[in-house]
mmCIF file of the C-alpha atoms, coordinates in Angstrom:
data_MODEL
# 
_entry.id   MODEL 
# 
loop_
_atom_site.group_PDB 
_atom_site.id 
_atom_site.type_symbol 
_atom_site.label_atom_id 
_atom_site.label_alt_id 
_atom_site.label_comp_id 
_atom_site.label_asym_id 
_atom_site.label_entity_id 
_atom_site.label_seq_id 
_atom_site.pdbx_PDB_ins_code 
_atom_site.Cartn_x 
_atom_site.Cartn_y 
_atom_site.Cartn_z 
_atom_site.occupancy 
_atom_site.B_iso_or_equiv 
_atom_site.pdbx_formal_charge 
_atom_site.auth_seq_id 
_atom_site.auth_comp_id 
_atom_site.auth_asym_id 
_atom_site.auth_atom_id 
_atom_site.pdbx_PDB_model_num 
ATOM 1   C CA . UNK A 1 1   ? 0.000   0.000   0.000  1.00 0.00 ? 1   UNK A CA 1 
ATOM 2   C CA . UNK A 1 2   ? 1.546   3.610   -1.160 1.00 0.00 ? 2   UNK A CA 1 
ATOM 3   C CA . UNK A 1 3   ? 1.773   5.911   1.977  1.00 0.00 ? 3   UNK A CA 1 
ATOM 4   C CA . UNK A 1 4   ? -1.426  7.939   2.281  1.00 0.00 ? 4   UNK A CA 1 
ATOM 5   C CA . UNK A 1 5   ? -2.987  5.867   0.009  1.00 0.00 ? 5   UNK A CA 1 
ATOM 6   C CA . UNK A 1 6   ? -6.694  4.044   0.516  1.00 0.00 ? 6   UNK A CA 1 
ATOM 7   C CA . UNK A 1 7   ? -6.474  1.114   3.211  1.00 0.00 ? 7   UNK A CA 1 
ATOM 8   C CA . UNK A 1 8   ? -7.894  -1.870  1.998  1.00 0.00 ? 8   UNK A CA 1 
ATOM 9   C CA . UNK A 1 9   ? -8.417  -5.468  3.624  1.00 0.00 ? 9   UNK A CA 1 
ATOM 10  C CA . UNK A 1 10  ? -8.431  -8.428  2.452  1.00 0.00 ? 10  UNK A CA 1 
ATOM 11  C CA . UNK A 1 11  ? -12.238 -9.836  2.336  1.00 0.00 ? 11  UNK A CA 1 
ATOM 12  C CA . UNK A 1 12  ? -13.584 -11.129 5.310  1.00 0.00 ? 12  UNK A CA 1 
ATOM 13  C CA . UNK A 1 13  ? -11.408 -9.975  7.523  1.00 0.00 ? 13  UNK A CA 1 
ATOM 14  C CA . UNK A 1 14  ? -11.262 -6.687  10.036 1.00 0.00 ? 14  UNK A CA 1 
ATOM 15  C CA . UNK A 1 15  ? -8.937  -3.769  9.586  1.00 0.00 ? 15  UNK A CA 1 
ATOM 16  C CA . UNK A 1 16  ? -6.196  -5.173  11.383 1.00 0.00 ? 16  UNK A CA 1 
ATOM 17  C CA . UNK A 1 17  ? -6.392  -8.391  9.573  1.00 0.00 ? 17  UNK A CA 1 
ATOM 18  C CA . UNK A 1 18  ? -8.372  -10.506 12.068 1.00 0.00 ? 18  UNK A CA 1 
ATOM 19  C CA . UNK A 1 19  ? -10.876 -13.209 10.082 1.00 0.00 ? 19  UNK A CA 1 
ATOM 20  C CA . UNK A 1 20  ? -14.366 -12.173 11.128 1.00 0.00 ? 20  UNK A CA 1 
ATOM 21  C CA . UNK A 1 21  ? -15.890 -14.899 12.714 1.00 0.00 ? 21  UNK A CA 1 
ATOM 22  C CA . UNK A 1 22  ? -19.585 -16.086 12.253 1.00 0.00 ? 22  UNK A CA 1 
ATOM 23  C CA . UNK A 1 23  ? -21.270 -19.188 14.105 1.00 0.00 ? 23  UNK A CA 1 
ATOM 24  C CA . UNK A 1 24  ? -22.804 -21.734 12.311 1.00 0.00 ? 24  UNK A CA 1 
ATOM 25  C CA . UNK A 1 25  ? -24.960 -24.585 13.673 1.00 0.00 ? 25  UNK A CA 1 
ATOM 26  C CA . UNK A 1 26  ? -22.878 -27.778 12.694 1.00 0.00 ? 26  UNK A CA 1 
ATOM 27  C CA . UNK A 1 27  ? -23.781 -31.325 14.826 1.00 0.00 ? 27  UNK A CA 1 
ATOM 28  C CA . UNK A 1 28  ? -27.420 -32.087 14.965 1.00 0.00 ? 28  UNK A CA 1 
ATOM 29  C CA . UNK A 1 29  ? -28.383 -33.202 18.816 1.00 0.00 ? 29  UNK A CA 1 
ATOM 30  C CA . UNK A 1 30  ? -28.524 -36.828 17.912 1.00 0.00 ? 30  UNK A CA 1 
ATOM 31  C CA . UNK A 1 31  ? -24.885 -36.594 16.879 1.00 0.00 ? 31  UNK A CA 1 
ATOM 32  C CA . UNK A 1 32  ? -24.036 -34.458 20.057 1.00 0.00 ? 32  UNK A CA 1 
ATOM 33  C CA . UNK A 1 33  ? -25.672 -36.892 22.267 1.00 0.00 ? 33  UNK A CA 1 
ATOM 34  C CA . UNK A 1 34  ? -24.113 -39.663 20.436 1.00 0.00 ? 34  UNK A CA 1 
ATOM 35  C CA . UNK A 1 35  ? -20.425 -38.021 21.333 1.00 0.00 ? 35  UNK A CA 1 
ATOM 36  C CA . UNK A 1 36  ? -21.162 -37.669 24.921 1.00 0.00 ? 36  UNK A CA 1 
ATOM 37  C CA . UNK A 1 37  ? -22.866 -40.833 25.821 1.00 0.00 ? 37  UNK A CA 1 
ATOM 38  C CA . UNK A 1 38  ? -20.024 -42.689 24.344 1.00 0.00 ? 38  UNK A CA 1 
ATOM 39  C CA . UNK A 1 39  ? -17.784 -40.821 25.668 1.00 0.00 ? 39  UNK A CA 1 
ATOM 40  C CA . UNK A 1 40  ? -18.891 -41.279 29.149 1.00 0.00 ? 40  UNK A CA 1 
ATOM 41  C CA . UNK A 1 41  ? -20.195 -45.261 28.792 1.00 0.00 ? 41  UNK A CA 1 
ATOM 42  C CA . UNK A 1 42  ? -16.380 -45.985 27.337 1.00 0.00 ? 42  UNK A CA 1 
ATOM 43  C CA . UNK A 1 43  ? -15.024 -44.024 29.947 1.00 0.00 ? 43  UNK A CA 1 
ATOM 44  C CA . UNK A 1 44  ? -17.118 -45.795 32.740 1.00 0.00 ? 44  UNK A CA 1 
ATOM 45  C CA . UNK A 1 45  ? -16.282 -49.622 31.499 1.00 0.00 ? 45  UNK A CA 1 
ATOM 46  C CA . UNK A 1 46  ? -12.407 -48.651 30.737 1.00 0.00 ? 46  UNK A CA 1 
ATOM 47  C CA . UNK A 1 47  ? -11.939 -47.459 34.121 1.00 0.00 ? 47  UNK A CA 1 
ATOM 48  C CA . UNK A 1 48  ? -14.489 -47.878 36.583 1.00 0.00 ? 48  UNK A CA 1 
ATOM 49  C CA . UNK A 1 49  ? -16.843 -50.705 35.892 1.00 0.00 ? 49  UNK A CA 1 
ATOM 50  C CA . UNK A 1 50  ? -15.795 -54.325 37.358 1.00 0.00 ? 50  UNK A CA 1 
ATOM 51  C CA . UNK A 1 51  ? -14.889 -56.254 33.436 1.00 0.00 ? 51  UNK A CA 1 
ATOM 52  C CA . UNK A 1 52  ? -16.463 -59.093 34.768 1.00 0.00 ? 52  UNK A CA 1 
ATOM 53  C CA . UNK A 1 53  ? -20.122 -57.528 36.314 1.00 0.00 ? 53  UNK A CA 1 
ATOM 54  C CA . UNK A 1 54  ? -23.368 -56.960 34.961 1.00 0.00 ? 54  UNK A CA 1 
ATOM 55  C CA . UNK A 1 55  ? -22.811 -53.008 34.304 1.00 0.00 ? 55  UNK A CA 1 
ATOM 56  C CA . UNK A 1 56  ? -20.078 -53.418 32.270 1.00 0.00 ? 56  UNK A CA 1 
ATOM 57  C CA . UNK A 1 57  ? -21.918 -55.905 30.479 1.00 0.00 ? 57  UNK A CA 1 
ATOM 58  C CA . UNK A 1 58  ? -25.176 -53.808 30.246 1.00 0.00 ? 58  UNK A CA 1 
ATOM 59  C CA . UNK A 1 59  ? -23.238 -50.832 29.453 1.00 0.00 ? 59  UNK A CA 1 
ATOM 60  C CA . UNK A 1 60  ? -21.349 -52.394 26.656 1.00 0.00 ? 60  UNK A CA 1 
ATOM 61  C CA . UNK A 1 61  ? -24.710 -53.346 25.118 1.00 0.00 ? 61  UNK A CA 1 
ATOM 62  C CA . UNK A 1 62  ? -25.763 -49.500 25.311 1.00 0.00 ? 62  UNK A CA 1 
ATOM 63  C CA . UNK A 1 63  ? -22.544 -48.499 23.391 1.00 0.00 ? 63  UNK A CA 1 
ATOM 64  C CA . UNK A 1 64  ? -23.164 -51.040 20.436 1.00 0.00 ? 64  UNK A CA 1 
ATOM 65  C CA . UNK A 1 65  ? -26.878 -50.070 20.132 1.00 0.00 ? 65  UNK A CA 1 
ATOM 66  C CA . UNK A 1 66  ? -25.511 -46.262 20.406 1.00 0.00 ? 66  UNK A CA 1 
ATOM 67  C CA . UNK A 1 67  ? -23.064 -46.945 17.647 1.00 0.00 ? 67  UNK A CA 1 
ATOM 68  C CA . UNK A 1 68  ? -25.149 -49.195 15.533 1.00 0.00 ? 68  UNK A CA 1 
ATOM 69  C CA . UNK A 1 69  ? -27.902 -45.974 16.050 1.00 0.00 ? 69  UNK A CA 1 
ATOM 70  C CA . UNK A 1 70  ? -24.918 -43.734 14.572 1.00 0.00 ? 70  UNK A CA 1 
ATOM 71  C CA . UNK A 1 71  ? -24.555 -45.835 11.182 1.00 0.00 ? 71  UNK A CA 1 
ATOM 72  C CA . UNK A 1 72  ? -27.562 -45.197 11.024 1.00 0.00 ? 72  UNK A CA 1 
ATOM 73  C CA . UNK A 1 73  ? -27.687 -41.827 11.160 1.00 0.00 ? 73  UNK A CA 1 
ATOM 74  C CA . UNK A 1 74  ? -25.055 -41.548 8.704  1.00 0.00 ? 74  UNK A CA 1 
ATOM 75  C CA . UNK A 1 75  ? -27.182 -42.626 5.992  1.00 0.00 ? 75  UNK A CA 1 
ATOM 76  C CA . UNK A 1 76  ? -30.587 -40.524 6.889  1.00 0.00 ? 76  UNK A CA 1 
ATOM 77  C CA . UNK A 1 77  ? -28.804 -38.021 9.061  1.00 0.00 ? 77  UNK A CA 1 
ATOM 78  C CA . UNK A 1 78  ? -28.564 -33.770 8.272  1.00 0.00 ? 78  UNK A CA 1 
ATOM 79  C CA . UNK A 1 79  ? -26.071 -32.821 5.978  1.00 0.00 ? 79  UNK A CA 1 
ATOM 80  C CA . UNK A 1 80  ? -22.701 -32.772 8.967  1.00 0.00 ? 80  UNK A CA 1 
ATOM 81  C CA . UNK A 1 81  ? -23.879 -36.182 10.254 1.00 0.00 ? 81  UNK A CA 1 
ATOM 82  C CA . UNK A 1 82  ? -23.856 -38.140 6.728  1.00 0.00 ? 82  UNK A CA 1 
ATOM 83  C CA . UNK A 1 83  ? -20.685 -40.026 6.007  1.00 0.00 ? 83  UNK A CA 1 
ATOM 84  C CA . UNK A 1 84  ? -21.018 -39.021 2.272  1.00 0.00 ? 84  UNK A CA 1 
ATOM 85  C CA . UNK A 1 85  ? -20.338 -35.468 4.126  1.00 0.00 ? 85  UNK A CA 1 
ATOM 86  C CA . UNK A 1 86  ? -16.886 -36.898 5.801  1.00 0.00 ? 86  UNK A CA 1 
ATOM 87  C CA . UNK A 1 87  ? -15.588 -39.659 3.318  1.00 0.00 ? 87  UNK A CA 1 
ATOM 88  C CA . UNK A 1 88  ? -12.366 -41.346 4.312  1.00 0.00 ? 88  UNK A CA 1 
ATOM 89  C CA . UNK A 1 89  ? -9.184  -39.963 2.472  1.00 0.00 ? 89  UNK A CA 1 
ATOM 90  C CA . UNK A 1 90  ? -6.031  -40.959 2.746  1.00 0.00 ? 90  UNK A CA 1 
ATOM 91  C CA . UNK A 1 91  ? -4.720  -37.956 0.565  1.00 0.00 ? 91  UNK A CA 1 
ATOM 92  C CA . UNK A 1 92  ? -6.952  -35.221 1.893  1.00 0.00 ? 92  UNK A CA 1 
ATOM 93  C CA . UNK A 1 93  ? -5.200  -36.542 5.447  1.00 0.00 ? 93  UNK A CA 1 
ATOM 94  C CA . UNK A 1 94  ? -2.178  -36.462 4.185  1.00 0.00 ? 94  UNK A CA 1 
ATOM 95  C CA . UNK A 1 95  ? -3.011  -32.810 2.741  1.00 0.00 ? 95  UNK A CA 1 
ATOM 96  C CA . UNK A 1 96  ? -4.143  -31.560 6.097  1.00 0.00 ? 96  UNK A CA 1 
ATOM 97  C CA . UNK A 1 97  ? -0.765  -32.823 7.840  1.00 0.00 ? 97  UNK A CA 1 
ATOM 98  C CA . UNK A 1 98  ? 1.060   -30.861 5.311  1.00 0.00 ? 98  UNK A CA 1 
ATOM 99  C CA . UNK A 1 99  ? -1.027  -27.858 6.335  1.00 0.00 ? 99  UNK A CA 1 
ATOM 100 C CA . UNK A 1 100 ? -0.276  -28.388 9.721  1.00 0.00 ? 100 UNK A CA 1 
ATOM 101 C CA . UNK A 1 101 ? 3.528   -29.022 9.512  1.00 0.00 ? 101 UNK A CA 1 
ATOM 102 C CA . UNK A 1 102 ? 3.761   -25.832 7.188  1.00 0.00 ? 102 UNK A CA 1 
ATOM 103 C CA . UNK A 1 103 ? 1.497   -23.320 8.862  1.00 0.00 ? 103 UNK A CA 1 
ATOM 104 C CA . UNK A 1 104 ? -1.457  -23.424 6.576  1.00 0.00 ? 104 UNK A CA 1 
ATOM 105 C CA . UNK A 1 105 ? -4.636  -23.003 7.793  1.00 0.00 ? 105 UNK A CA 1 
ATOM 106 C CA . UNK A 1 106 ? -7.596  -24.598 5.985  1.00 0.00 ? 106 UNK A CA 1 
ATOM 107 C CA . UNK A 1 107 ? -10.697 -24.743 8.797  1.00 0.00 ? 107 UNK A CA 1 
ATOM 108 C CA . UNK A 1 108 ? -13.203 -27.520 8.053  1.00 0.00 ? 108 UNK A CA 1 
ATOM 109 C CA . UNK A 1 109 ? -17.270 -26.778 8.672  1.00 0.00 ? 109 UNK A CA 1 
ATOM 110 C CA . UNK A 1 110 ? -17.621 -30.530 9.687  1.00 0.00 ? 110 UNK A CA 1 
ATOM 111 C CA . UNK A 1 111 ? -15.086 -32.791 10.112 1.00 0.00 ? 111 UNK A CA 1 
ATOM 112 C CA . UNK A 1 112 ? -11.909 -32.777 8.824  1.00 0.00 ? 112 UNK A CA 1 
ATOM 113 C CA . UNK A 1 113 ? -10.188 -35.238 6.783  1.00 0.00 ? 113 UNK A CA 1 
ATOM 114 C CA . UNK A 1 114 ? -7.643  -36.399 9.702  1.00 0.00 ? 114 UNK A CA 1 
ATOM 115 C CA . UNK A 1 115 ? -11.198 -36.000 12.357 1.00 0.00 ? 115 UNK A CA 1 
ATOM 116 C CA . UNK A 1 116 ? -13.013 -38.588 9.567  1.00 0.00 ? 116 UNK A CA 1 
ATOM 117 C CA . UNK A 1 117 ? -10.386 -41.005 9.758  1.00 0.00 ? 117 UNK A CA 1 
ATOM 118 C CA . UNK A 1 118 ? -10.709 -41.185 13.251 1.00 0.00 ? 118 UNK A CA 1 
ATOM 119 C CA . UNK A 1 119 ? -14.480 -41.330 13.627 1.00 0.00 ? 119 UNK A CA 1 
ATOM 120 C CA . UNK A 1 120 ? -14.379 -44.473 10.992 1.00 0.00 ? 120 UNK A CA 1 
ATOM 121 C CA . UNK A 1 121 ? -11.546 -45.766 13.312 1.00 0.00 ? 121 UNK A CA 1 
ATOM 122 C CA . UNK A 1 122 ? -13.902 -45.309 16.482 1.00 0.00 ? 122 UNK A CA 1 
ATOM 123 C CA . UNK A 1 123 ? -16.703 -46.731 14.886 1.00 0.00 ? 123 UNK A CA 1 
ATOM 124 C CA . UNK A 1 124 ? -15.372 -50.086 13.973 1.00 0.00 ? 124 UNK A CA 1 
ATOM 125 C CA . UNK A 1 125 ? -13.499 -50.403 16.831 1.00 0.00 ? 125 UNK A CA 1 
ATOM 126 C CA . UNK A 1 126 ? -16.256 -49.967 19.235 1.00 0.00 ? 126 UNK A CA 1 
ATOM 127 C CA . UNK A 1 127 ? -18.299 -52.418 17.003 1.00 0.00 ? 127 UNK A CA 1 
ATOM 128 C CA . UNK A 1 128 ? -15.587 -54.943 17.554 1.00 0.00 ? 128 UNK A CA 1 
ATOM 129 C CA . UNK A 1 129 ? -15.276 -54.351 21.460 1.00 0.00 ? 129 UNK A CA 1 
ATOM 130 C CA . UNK A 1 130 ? -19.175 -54.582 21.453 1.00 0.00 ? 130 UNK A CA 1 
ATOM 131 C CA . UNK A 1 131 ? -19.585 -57.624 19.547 1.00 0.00 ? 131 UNK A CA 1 
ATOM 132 C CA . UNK A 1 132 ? -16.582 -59.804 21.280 1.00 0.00 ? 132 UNK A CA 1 
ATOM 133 C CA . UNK A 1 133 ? -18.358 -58.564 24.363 1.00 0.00 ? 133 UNK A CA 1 
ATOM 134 C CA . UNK A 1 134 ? -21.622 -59.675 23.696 1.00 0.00 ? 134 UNK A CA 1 
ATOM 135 C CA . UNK A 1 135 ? -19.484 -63.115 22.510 1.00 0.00 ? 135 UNK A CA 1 
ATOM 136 C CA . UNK A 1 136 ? -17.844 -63.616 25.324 1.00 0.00 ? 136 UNK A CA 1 
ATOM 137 C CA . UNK A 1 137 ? -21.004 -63.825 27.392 1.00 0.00 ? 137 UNK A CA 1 
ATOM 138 C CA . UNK A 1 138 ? -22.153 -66.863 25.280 1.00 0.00 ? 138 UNK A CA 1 
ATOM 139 C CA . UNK A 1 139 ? -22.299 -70.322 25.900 1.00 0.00 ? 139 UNK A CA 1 
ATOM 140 C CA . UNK A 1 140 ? -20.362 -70.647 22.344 1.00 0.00 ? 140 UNK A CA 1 
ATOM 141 C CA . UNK A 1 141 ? -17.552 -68.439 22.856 1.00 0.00 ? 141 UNK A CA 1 
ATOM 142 C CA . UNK A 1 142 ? -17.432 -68.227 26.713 1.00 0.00 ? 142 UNK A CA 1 
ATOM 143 C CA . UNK A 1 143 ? -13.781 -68.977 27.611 1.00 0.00 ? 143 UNK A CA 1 
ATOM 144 C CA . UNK A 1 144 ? -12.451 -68.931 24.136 1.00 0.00 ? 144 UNK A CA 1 
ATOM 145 C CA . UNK A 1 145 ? -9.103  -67.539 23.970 1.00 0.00 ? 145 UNK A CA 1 
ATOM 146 C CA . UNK A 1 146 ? -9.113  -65.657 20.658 1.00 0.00 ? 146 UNK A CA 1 
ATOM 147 C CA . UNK A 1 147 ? -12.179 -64.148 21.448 1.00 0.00 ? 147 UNK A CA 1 
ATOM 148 C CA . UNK A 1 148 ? -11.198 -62.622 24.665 1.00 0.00 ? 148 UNK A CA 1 
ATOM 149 C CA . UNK A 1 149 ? -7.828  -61.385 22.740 1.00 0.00 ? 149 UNK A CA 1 
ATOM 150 C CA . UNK A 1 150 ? -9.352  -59.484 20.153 1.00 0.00 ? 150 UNK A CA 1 
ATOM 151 C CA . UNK A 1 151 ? -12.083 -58.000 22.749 1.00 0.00 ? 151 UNK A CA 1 
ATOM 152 C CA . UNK A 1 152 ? -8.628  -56.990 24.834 1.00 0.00 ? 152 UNK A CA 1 
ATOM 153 C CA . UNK A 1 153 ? -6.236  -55.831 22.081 1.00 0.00 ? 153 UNK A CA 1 
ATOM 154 C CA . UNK A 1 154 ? -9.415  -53.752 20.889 1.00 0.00 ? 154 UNK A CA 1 
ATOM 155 C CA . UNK A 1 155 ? -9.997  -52.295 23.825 1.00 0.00 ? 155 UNK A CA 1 
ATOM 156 C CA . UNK A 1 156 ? -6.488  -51.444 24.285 1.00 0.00 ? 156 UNK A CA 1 
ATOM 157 C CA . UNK A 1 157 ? -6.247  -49.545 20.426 1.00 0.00 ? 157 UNK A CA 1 
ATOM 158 C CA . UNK A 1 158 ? -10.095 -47.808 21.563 1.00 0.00 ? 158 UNK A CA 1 
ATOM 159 C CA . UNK A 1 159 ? -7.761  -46.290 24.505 1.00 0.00 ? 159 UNK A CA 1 
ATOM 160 C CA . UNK A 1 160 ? -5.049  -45.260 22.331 1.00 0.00 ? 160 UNK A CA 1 
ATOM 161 C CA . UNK A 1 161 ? -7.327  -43.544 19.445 1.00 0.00 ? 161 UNK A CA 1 
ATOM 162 C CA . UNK A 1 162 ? -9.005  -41.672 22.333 1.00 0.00 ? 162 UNK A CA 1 
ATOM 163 C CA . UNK A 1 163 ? -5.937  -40.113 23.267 1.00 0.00 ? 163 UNK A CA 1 
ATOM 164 C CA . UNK A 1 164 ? -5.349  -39.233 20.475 1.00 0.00 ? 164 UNK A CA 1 
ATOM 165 C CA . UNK A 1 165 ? -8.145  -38.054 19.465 1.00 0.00 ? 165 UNK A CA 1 
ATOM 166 C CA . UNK A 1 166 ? -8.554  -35.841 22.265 1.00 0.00 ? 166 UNK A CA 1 
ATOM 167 C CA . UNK A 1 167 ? -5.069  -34.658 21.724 1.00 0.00 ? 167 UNK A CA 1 
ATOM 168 C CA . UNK A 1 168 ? -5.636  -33.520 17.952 1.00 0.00 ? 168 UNK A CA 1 
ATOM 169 C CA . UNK A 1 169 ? -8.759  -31.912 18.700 1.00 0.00 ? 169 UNK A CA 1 
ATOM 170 C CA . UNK A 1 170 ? -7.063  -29.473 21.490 1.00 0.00 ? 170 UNK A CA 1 
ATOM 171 C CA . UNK A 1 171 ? -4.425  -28.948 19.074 1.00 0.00 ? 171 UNK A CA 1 
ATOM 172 C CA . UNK A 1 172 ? -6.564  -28.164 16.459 1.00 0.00 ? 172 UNK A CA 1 
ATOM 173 C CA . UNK A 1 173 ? -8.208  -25.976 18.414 1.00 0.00 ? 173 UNK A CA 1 
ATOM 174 C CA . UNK A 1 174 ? -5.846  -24.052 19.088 1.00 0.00 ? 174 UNK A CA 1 
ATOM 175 C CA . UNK A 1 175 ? -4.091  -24.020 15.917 1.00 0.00 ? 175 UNK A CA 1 
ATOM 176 C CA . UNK A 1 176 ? -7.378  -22.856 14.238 1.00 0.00 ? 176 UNK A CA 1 
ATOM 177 C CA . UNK A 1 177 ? -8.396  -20.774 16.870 1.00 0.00 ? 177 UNK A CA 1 
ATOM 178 C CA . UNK A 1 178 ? -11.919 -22.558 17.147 1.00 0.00 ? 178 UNK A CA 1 
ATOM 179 C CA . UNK A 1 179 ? -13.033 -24.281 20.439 1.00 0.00 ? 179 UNK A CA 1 
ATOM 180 C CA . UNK A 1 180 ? -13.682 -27.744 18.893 1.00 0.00 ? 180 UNK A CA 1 
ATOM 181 C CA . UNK A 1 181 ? -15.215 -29.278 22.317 1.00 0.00 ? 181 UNK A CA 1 
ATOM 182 C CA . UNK A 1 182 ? -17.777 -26.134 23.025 1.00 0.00 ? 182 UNK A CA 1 
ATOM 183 C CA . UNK A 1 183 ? -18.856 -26.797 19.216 1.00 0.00 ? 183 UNK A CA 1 
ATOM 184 C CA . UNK A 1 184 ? -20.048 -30.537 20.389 1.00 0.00 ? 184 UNK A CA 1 
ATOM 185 C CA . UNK A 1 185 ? -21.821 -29.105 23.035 1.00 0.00 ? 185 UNK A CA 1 
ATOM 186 C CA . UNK A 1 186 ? -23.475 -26.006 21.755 1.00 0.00 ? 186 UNK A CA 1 
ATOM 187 C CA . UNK A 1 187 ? -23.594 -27.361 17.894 1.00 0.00 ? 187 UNK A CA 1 
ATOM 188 C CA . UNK A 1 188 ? -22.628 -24.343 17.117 1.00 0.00 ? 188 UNK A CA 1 
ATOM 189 C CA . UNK A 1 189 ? -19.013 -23.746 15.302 1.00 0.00 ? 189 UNK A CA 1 
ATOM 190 C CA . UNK A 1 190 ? -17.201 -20.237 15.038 1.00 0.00 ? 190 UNK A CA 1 
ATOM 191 C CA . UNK A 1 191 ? -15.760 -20.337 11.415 1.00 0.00 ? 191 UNK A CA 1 
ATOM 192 C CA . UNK A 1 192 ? -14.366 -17.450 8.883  1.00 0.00 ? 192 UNK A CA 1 
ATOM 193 C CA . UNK A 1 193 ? -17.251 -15.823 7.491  1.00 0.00 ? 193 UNK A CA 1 
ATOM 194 C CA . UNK A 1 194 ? -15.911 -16.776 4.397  1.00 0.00 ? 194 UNK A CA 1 
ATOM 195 C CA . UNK A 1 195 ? -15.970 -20.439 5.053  1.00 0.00 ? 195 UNK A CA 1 
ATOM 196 C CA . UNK A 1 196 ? -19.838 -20.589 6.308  1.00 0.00 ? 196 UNK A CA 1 
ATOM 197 C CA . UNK A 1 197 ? -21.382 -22.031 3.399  1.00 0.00 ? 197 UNK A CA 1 
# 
């Protein structure tokens, strides 16, 4: 800009350069009840519940109906909640890494590509906890080794994605200056303006 001349931002954006921010209603309250339940009937058999009692079992049960509710809604769902919405990429993930690792910032309205892979890895790992659960409390697979391995060693990866998944989504957060948890909570996310639609 020539001294004196006309001061002119960039669209979308306030005079010093700041994005303006609009909120936009994102997860339906199915999907934001989905999160949370989950969230807390994982968190209660990981840690709390006895592995062997009647909660746990009862409370696995919940968390396969709850996920098997889920697929569901990603086929008859609003627009966020559809999985045609989120498809899983291995190059758009790659993509967003590189945007990370070089400063780019590219903020998503639902999820992202590296959030997608991680719901899809959620999913079918919960499905497989839930269904070697129900298994093992069969007069077929009772006390069968395998069985009680897989259940285990998916339990163990469930853990690990968690972490992780908690982990990106505070780093994203702050990376992209947008409160990721709040948004499952309210619905609502605070995006660009020029990235609402």
């Amino acid at each position: 800009m020539r001294p004196g001349g006309p001061h002119v931002r960039p669209p979308g954006t306030f005079g010093d350069g700041r994005a303006i921010m609009t909120d936009i209603r994102v997860w339906d309250p199915l999907v934001r009840v989905f999160h949370w339940s989950l969230v807390a009937g994982f968190a209660a058999n990981a840690l709390f519940n006895d592995p062997e009692g009647k909660t746990h079992e009862v409370i696995g049960l919940a968390i396969l109906g709850l996920v098997a509710l889920r697929v569901l809604w990603g086929f008859v769902g609003p627009r966020h909640a559809r999985f045609s919405d989120f498809p899983p990429s291995v190059s758009a993930s790659l993509g967003q890494i590189g945007e990370m690792a070089t400063g780019r910032k590219h903020v998503h309205r639902g999820h992202s590509p590296l959030g997608a892979l991680m719901i899809y890895n959620l999913l079918i790992v919960m499905l497989v906890i839930g269904v070697t659960g129900y298994m093992m409390t069969t007069l077929a697979f009772f006390g069968v080794g395998w069985v009680e391995d897989v259940h285990e060693a998916a339990v163990l990866w469930a853990e690990i994605s968690v972490l992780a998944h908690v982990a990106a989504v505070f780093l994203e957060s702050r990376r992209l200056g947008i409160n990721l948890p709040k948004s499952m909570v309210t619905g609502y996310k605070r995006i660009p303006a020029d990235r609402k639609n």
